[in-house]
Each structure stands twice: as C-alpha cells, then as structure tokens.
C-alpha positions in Angstrom: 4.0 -54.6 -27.0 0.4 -54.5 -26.8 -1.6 -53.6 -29.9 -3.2 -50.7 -30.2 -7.3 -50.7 -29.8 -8.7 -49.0 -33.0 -12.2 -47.7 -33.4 -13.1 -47.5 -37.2 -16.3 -46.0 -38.7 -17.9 -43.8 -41.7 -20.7 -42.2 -42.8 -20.8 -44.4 -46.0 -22.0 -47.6 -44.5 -20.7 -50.3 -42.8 -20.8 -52.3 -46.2 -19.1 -49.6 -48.1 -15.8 -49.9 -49.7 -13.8 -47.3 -48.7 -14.9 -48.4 -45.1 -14.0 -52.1 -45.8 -10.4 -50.7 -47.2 -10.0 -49.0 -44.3 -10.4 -51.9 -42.0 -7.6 -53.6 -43.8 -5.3 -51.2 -43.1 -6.4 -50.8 -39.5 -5.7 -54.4 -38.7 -1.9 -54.2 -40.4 -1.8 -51.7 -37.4 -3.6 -52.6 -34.3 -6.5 -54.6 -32.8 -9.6 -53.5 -34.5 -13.5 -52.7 -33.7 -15.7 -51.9 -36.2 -19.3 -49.2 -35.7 -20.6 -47.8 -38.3 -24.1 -46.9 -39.9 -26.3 -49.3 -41.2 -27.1 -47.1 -44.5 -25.0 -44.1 -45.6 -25.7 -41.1 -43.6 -23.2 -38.7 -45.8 -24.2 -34.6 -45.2 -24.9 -35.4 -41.5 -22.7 -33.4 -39.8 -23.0 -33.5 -36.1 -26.2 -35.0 -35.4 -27.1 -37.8 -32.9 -30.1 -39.0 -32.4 -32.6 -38.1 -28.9 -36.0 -38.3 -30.1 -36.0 -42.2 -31.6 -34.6 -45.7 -30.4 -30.8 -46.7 -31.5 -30.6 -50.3 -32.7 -27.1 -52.2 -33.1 -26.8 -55.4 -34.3 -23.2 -57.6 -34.1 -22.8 -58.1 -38.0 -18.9 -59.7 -37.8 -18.0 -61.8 -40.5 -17.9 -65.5 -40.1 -14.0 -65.9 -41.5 -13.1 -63.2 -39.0 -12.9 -62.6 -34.8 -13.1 -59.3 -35.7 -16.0 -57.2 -33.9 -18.3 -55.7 -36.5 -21.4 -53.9 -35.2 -23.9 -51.8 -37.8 -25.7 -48.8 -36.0 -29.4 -47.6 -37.0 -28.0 -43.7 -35.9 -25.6 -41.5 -37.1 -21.2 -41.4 -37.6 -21.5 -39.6 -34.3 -23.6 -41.9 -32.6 -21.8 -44.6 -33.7 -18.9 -43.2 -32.0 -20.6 -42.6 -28.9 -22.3 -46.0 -28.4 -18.7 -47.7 -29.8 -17.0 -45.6 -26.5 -19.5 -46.0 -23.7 -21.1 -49.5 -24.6 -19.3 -51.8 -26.8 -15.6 -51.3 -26.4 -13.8 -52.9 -23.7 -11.8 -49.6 -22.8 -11.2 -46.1 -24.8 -9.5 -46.5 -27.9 -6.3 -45.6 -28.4 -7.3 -44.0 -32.2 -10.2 -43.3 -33.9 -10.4 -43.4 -37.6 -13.5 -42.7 -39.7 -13.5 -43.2 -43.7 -11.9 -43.6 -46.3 -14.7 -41.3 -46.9 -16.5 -41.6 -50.7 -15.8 -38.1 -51.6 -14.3 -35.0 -50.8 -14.3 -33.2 -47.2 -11.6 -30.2 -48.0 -12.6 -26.8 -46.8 -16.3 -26.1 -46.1 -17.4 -29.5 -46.5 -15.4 -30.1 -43.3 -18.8 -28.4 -41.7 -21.3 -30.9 -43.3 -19.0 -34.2 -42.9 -20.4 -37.3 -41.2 -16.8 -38.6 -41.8 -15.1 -35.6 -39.8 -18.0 -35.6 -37.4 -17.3 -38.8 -36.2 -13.7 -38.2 -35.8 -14.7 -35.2 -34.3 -16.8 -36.6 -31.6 -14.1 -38.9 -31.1 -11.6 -36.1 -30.3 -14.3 -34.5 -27.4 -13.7 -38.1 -25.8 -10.1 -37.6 -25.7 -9.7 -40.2 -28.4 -6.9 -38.9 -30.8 -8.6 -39.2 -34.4 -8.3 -39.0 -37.8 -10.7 -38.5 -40.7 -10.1 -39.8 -44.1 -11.3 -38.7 -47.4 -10.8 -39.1 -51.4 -11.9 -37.5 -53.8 -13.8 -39.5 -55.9 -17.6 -39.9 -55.6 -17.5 -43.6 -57.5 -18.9 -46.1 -55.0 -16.8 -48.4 -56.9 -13.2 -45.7 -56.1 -9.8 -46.7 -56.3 -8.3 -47.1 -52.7 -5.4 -48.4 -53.2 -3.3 -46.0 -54.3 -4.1 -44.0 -50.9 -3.0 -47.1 -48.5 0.2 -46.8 -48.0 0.2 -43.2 -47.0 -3.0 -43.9 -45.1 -0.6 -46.4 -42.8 2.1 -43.8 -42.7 -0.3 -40.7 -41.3 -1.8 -43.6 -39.0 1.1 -44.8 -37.3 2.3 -41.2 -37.0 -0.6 -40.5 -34.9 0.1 -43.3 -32.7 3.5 -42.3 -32.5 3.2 -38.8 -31.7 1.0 -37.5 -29.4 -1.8 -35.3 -31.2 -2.7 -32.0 -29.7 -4.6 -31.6 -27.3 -8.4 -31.2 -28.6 -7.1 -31.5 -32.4 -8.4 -33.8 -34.8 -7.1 -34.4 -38.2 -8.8 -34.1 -41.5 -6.9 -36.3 -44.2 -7.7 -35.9 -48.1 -6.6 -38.1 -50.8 -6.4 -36.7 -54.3 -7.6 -39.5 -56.4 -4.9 -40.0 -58.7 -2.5 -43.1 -58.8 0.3 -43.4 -56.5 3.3 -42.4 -58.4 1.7 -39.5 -59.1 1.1 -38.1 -55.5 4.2 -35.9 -54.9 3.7 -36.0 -50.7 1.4 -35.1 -47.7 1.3 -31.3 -46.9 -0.3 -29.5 -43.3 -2.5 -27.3 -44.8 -5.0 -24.2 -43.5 -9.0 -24.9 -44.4 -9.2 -23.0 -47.8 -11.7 -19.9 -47.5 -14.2 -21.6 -49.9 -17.7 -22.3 -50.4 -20.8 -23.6 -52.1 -23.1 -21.6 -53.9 -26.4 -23.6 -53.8 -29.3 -24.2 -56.2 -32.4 -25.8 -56.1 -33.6 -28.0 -58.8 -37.3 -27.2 -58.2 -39.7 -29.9 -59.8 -43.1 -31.3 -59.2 -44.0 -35.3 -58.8 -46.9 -37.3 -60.9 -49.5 -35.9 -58.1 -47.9 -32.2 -59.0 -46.6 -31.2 -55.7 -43.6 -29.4 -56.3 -40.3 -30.9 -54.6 -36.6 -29.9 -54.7 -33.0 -31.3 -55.3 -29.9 -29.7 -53.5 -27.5 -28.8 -56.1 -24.8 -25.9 -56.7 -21.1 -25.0 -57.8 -18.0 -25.5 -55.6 -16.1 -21.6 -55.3 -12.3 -21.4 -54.2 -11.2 -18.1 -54.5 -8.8 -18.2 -52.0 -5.2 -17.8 -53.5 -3.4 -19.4 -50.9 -0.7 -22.2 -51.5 -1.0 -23.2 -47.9 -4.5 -24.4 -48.6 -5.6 -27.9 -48.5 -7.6 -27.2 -51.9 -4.1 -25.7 -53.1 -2.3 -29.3 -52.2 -5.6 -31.5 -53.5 -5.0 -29.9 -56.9 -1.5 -29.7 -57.0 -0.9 -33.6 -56.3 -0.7 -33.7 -52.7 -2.2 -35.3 -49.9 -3.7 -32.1 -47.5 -3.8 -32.7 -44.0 -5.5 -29.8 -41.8 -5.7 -30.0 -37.9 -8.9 -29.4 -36.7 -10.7 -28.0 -33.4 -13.9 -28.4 -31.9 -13.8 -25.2 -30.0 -15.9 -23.2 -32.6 -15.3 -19.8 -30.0 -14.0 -17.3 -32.4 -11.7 -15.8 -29.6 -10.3 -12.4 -31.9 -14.1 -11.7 -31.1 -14.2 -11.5 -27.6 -12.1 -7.6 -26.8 -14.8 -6.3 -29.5 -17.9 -7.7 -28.2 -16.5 -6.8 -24.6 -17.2 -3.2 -25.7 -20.8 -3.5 -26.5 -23.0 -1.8 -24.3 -25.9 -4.3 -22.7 -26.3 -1.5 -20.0 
C-alpha cells in the first residue's frame, strides 16, 4: 500500500526538539514533509500574515531525502503555503507539535500548535495537535512516542469527524507511569493575568505578561482532570465557533 503523505509543523521552530521528535515518529508512519516557522511563534493563535512578504527556504538535511522547508510566517501560514504550494497533493494527516508546553483548556485559544492543526482541518486535512507539558526546551519526548504512534495511526485508520480536529496532551511524566489516553471535554478554566510593569535604562515604562492558571471546574471528564490524574487527554475540537443554543434567544430580539 501506498504510504501515507504527512504534513508536520509547530509553532516552536523548525529546529526545536519536540518538532524534530515528532518527525521521527512521522516517518515510522508515512512519507513525510516538513513546514514550519523559522523562529518560535508560540501564543500566535490564528494569525497569518497579509500585510508583509512570506519567505521559505528548502532547509532538508544532507543525510536525508526528506523535504524540510522553514517559513518566515506563522504555524498557520505554514500550513497554508505547505497545502497550496509545496506539497505534491493534500495530505492525508496533519500533525503539528510535540508542542513545548501545555495547550489543555483555554490555551487551546492562544495555540500556534492547535492553530495549525486547526487550519489544517478547514482544508479537509484530518489533524492532530500534540502537546506536553513541560516548558524545558531540553523536555523528555520519549516517554510520549509510543502513544503518539498509537493516536497517529488511529487517525489514519479511522476516519475523523467531519470538521474535527484533535488536541493531544502528554502529561510529562515517564511512561510506566501514564495509566492510558482518555476523550476528554475542554475544562472550564482560565488565566488570570498580571502585568509586571517596569521601566528600561531610558525610563519608559514597559510590561511583561504574567498570571495564575485557575481550574475550578470539578469535572472528571476534563482533560485537566486526565493531565493530573496520569492520563493522556485527548479533546475533539471544532472550528465552527457559532454558539448554536444562542440562536432561538437572539431570534427573539426585537431589531424592529
């Protein structure tokens, strides 16, 4: 049988580890491409880029036939130029990751990692997003590879839903110690955000993004339930952000 074409990217960097793990795994799997940023791009969400040039620049290994290419934009341009100029057809999976760092609940919003994947899954690409949770540029991967594989060729297997993506988080702890891989709900959490306010040798004042993680939902369906609790949390996402329990109530307005 054919092997199947995979598109793998981040928002890390094309040089980053988790990125360079990934790859391995991919090409256990299927025939691989590689687009990703040139520089990490992590808190980028959904952008793309309209008001500047992209640049892309064929950065393949010389020990490999492996197409490589880093991107000046964003995960989601990467994704976009990967589709509609440098593939040779539409990939049969996208994966984006392993992602330096956790994208479980409401940091499913701000992901370059998920956004990627995301923009994959408007192009009809089934696609997974994967995540650990640990910050270290140098992380542990290994312990997530074999269930990485697993989820992987379950996607190909299977045929995703229909305008679904999936958002895949690792806890970092070793391998025996994972107890399994649960479908989870996005966990009703949030950030509450601080700004370190502080002024530079010229004394303008400038600021640095901080704050606390919250999770005060008491769920044990929750993928912040399963992260804590030892297990890998899977959660199936959408891209159709209409909130359709509003419509009957809004359809009672009066615009008259």
């Amino acid at each position: 049988m054919e092997k199947p074409l995979i598109l793998v990217t981040n928002d890390d960097g094309i040089n980053a580890p988790g990125i360079r793990c990934l790859i391995d795994i991919m090409s256990e799997i299927g025939e691989v491409i590689v687009v990703a940023p040139d520089s990490p791009q992590s808190g980028t969400g959904h952008a793309i880029t309209i008001n500047s040039t992209l640049h892309c620049s064929k950065v393949t290994p010389k020990t490999s036939d492996r197409l490589e290419y880093s991107c000046s934009g964003t995960p989601a341009d990467c994704v976009k130029l990967a589709v509609n100029e440098l593939m040779p057809r539409k990939p049969d999976l996208c994966v984006s990751g392993i992602n330096h760092g956790s994208n479980s609940s409401i940091n499913v919003i701000y992901s370059g990692t998920m956004s990627a994947a995301i923009e994959a899954g408007i192009e009809g690409i089934p696609a997974i997003g994967f995540s650990i949770l640990d910050y270290r540029w140098n992380a542990n991967f290994l312990n997530s590879r074999k269930f990485i594989k697993k989820i992987t060729l379950n996607a190909l297997k299977n045929k995703m839903p229909k305008g679904v993506v999936l958002n895949v988080n690792i806890p970092a702890i070793k391998e025996s110690e994972i107890k399994g891989i649960k479908i989870c709900r996005q966990a009703k959490a949030y950030w509450v955000e601080e700004f370190d306010k502080r002024k530079n040798p010229l004394g303008q004042e400038y600021y640095w993004l901080t704050g606390k993680f919250v999770d005060k939902d008491k769920g044990e369906d929750t993928d912040e339930w399963a992260l804590n609790n030892g297990f890998i949390s899977i959660v199936p996402v959408e891209f159709d952000l209409t909130a359709h329990f509003a419509i009957k109530d809004l359809n009672e307005w009066d615009f008259k």
